[in-house]
KOLVEX-750585 format. One record per residue (C-alpha): y, z, x; residue in one letter; residue number from 1. Coordinates in steps of 0.2 Angstrom, whole numbers. Layout:
BEGIN
REC    c2    c3    c1 code pos
REC     Y     Z     X    A NUM
...
This chain:
BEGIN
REC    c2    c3    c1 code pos
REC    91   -42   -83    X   1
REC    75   -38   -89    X   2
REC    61   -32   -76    X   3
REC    43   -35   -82    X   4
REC    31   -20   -75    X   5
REC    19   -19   -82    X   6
REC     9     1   -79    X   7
REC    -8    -3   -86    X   8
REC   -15    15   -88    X   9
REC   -30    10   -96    X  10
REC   -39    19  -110    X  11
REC   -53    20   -99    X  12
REC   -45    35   -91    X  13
REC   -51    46  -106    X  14
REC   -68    45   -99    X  15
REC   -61    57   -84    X  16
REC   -60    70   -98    X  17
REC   -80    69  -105    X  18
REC   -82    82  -119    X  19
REC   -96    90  -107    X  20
REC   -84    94   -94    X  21
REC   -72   104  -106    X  22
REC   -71   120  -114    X  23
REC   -67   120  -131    X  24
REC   -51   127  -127    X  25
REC   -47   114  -113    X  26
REC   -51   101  -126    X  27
REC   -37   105  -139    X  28
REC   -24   106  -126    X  29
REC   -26    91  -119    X  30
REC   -17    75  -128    X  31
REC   -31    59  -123    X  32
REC   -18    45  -129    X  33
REC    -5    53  -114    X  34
REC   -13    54   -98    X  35
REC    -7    64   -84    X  36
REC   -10    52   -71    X  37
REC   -12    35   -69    X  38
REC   -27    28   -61    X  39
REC   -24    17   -43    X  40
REC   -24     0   -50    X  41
REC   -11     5   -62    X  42
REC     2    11   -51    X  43
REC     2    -1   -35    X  44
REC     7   -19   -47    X  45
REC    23   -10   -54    X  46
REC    28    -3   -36    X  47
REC    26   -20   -28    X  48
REC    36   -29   -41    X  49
REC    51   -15   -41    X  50
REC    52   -17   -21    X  51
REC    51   -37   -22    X  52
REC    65   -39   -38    X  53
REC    76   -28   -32    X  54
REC    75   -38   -13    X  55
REC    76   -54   -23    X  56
REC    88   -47   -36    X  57
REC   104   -36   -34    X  58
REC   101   -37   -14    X  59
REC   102   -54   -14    X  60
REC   116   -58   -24    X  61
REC   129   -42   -17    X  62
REC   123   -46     1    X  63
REC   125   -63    -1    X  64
REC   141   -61    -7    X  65
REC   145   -53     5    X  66
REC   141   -62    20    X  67
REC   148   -78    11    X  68
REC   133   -86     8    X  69
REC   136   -85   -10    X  70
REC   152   -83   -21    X  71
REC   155   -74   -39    X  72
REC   166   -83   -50    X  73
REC   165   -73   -67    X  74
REC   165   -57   -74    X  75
REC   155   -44   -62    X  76
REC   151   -56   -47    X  77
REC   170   -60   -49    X  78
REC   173   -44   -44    X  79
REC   159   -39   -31    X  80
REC   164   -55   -21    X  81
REC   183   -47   -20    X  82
REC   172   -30   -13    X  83
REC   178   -20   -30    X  84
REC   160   -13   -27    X  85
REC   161     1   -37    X  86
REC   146    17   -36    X  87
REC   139    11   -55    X  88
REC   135    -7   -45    X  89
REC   122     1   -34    X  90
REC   113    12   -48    X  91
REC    98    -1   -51    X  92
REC    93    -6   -33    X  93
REC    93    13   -30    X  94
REC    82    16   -48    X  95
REC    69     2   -45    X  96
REC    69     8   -29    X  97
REC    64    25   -29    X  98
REC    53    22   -45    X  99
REC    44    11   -34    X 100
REC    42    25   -20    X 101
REC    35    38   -35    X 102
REC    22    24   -38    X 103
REC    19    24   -22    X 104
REC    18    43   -18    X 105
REC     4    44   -31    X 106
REC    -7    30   -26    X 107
REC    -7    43    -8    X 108
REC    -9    57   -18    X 109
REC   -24    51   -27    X 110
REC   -31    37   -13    X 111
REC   -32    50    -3    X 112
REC   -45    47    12    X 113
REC   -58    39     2    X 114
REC   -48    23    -3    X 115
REC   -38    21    11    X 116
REC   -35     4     9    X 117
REC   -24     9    -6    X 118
REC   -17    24     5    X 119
REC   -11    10    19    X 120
REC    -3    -1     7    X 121
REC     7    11    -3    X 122
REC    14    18    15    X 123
REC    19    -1    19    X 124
REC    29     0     3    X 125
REC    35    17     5    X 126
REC    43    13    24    X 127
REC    49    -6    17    X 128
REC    59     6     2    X 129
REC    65    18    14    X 130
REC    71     4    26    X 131
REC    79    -6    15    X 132
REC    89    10     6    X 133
REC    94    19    22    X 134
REC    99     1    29    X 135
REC   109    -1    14    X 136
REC   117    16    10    X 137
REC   113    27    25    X 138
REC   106    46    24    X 139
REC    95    46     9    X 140
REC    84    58     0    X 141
REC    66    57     6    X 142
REC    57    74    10    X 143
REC    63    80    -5    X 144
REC    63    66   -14    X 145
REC    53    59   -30    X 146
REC    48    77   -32    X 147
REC    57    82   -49    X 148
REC    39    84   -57    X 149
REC    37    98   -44    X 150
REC    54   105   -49    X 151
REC    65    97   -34    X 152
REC    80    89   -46    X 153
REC    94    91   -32    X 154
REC    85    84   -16    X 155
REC    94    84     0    X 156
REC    98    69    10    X 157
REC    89    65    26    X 158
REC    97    57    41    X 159
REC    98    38    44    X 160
REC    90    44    60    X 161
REC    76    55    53    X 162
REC    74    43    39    X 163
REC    68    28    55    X 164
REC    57    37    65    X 165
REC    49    41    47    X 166
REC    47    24    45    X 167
REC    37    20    61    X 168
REC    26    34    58    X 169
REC    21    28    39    X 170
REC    18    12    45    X 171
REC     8    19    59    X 172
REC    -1    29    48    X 173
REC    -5    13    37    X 174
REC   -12     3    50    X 175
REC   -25    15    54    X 176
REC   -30    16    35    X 177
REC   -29     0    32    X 178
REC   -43    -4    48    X 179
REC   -53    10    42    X 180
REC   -67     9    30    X 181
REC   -64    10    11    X 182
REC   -78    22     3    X 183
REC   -68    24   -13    X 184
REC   -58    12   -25    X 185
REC   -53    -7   -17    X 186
REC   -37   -15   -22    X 187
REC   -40   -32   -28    X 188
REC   -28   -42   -41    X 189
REC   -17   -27   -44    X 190
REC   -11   -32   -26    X 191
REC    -2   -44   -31    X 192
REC     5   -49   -14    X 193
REC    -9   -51    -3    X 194
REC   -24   -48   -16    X 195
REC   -31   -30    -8    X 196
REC   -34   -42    11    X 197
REC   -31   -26    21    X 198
REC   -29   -39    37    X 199
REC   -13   -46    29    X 200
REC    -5   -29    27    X 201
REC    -9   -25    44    X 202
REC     0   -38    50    X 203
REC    14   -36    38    X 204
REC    15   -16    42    X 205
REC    18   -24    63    X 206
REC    29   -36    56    X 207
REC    40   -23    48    X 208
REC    40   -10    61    X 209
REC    48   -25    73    X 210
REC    61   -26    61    X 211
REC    65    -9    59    X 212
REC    64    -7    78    X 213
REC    76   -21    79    X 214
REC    88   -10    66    X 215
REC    92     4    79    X 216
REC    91    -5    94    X 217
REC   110    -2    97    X 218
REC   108    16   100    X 219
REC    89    16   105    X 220
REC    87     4   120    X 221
REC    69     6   118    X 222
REC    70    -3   102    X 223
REC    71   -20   110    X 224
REC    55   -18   118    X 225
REC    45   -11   105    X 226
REC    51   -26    93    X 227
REC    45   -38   107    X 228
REC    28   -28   106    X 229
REC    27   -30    88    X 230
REC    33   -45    84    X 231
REC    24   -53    96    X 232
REC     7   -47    89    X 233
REC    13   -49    71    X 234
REC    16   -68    76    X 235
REC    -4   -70    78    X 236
REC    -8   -71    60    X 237
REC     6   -67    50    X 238
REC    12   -81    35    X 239
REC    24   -72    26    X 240
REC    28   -55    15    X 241
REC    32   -62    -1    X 242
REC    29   -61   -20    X 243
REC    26   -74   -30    X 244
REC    32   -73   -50    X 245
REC    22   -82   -62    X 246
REC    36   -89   -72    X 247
REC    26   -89   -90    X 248
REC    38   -81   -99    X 249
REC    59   -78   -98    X 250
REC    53   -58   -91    X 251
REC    42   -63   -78    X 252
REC    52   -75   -70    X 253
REC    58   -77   -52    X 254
REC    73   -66   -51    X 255
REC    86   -82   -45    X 256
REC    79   -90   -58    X 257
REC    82   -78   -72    X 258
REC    99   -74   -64    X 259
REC   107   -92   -64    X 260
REC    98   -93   -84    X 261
REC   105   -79   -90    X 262
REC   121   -74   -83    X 263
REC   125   -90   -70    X 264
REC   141   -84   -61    X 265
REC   137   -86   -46    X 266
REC   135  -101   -34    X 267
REC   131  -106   -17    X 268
REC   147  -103    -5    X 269
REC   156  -116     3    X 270
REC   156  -108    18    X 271
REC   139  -107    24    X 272
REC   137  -125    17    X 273
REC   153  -130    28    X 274
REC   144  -121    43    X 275
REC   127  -131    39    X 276
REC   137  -148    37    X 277
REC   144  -148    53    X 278
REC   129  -151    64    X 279
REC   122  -160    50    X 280
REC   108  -146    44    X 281
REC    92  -152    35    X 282
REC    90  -137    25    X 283
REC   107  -143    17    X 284
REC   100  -150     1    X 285
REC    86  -136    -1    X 286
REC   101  -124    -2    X 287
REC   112  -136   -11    X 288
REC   114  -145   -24    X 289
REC   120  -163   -19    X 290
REC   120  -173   -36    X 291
REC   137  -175   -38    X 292
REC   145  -190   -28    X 293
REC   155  -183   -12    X 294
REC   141  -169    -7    X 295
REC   141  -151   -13    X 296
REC   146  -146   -28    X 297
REC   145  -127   -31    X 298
REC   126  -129   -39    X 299
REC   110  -123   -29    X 300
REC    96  -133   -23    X 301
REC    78  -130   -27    X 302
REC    74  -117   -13    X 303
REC    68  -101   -22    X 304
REC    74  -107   -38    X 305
REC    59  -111   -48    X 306
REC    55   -98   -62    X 307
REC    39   -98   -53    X 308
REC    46   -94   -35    X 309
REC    43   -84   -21    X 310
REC    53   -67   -16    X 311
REC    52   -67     3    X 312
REC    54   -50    10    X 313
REC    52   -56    27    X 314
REC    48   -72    35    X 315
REC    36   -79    48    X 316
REC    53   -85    55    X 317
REC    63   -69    55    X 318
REC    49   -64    69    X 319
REC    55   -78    82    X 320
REC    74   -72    79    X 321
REC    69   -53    83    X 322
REC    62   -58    96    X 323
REC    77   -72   103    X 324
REC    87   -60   101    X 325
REC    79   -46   108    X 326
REC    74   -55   124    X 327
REC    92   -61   124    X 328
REC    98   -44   125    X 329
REC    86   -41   139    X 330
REC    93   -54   149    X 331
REC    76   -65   147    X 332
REC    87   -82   143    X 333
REC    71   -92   143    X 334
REC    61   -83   131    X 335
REC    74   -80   121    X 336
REC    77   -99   120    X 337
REC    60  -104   117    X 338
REC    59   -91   102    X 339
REC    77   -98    94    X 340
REC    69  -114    94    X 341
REC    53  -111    85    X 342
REC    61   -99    74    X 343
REC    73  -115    67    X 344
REC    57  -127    67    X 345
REC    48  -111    57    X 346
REC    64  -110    45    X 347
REC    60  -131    42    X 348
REC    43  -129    40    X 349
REC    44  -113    26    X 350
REC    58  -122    16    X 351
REC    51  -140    16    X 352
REC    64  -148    27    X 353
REC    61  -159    41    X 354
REC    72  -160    56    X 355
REC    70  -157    76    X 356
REC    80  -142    84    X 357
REC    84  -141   101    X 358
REC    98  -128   111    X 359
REC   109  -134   124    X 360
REC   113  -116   129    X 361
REC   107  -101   123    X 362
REC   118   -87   117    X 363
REC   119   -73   103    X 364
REC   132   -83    92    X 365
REC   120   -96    91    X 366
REC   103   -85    87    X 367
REC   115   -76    75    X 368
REC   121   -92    66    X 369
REC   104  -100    65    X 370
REC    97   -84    58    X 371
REC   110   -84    46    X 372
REC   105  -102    41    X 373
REC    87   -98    40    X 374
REC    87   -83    30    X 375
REC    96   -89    17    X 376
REC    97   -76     4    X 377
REC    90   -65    11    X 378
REC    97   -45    10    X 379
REC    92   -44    28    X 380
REC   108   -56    33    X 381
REC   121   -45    30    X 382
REC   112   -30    38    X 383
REC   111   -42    53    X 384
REC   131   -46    51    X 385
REC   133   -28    52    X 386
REC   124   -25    68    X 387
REC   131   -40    76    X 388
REC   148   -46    68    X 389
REC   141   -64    68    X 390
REC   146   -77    61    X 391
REC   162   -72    63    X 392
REC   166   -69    43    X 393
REC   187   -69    39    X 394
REC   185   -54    22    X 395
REC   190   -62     3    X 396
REC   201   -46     2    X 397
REC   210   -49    19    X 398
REC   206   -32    21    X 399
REC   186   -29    27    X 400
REC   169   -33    21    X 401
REC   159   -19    16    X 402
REC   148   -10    27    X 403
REC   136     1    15    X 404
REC   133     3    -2    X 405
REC   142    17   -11    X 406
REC   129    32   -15    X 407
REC   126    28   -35    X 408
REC   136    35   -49    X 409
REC   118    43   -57    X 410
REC   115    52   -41    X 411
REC   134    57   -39    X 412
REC   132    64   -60    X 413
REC   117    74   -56    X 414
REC   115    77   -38    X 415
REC   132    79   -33    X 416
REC   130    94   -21    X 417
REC   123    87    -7    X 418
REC   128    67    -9    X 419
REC   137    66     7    X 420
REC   156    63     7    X 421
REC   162    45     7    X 422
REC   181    48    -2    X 423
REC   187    43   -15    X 424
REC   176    28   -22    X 425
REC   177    23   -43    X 426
């Protein structure tokens, strides 16, 4: 699988080294076709396209498989959907990863407080990539981490703990930017998810800290409340985190897309599609494919799988089930009701379906099951599975379903000392 990113450092950047600002010395040294730093608009496209392929790529698919929405047949799926997930698996979601977090380190580094508009948006990126790596392999490297040009090669690994509250304070920290006026350089169509609209990311930033809040509600109380808060202001304005690919060529299609082109062994899981069938879903044949006579047959339906399709890192519907579930948890049965509903009506509306939703009695099983239905292929459902055990899933091995990524096999190879112990994985 190919990933399109394209860096754009511009030749214009040799006019930061003018012949009247250099000794003669200075001059020889300095190699004008290899700059040492890229400018702004060159570093925030390829970070937002690493974070959205690798949610809408290997995420996808391993989770997927995972919670049984989705089912490996051949060769390397074969094997990840019978959990032989093996530390060379998780290599490229931690790469893309942390390539999108250097990116996004430098466009802090050189936005400084005179573009904070750029500032904001690459702290939003930063806290999504740290949420989505410590929820998917637990204590990380992050306060020595993307440093190797300073001479850190062997960072340490911060807490799962540490790693969330840093989280909240990025996302803090971006709000405040991104409401602050921009003296300097403006993001524009190098942003390619929200096109430099500093109100969108604000909304997105409140989005994500509900989710996050959400994340360690278990062993912070606290966190409940604080997703209510933000979720419930997020709600005002916000459509939708997502990136669109253009589709024009076989590298810059949608990842599904380039997936079930290229490799094609996986498909849709009869077991979420049994789930759906029996309360006669509407979403069925936007997941499904229902050509062949007698229903499902194993082939996806059009739902994010046009070249030119969307990667949604969070939903406006991920927002109502935060905020069910939450209010479920706080004993408020009404609000938690009313939220469940619209949450499925929102799932309807954002995948084209049409259909009426109405509970008979509220409960978590039934939040859980109609998240589980809305956030189809969405990494996010098997961090959810994980915190709640629901749906009840029975494991392909008999044994157990996974519960975090192995630390990869690169960082093992080169920063073995501190990678923390997890026995004896191939």
């Amino acid at each position: 699988m190919k990933i399109f990113v394209k860096n754009r450092i511009a030749l214009i950047t040799l006019s930061l080294m003018t012949l009247q600002n250099c000794t003669f010395n200075e001059e020889i040294n300095t190699d004008p076709n290899n700059p040492k730093t890229a400018p702004l608009n060159a570093l925030l496209t390829p970070a937002e396209m690493l974070v959205a392929y690798t949610w809408g790529g290997n995420l996808s698919r391993y989770n997927g498989m995972f919670v049984q929405q989705l089912e490996g047949f051949d060769r390397q799926a074969a094997a990840i959907y019978q959990y032989q997930f093996k530390r060379s698996d998780t290599d490229d979601p931690w790469d893309n990863l942390y390539r999108a977090l250097l990116n996004a380190r430098d466009v802090i580094k050189l936005g400084g407080s005179t573009s904070p508009h750029y500032t904001g948006i690459a702290k939003v990126l930063t806290a999504f990539s740290l949420g989505t790596l410590t929820s998917h392999y637990g204590d990380i490297p992050y306060t020595e981490g993307v440093k190797g040009d300073i001479g850190v090669l062997q960072p340490k690994f911060d807490s799962q703990q540490s790693i969330y509250l840093n989280i909240q304070t990025l996302l803090d920290e971006a709000i405040i930017e991104l409401a602050s006026d921009n003296v300097g350089l403006a993001p524009g169509n190098d942003d390619i998810i929200y096109k430099g609209d500093p109100s969108l990311w604000i909304v997105a930033a409140k989005a994500l800290k509900a989710r996050y809040y959400l994340h360690t509600a278990k062993v912070d109380p606290t966190g409940y409340t604080n997703a209510i808060i933000f979720a419930n202001d997020a709600l005002t304005s916000f459509t939708g985190f997502k990136l669109t690919f253009d589709g024009a060529s076989a590298t810059t299609e949608a990842p599904w897309y380039q997936w079930n082109s290229q490799r094609g062994d996986i498909i849709p899981n009869s077991f979420a599609y049994d789930l759906m069938d029996t309360i006669s879903d509407p979403r069925i044949p936007k997941y499904f494919d229902l050509t062949t006579a007698g229903g499902f047959n194993g082939g996806f339906g059009t739902y994010l799988q046009s070249p030119s399709g969307p990667v949604v890192m969070m939903a406006r519907s991920e927002l109502y089930f935060i905020l069910a579930e939450a209010y479920f948890a706080q004993g408020d049965l009404g609000n938690a009701e009313t939220n469940l509903e619209l949450g499925v009506q929102e799932s309807y509306s954002e995948t084209g379906s049409s259909g009426t939703y109405n509970v008979t009695t509220v409960t978590l099983e039934e939040i859980m099951l109609q998240k589980y239905f809305s956030m189809y292929l969405s990494p996010e459902v098997w961090i959810d599975w994980r915190r709640t055990g629901l749906p009840p899933i029975t494991p392909t091995d008999n044994v157990a379903v996974p519960r975090k990524y192995p630390y990869p096999q690169k960082e093992k190879n080169y920063n073995g000392p501190n990678v923390p112990d997890e026995g004896n994985i191939p």
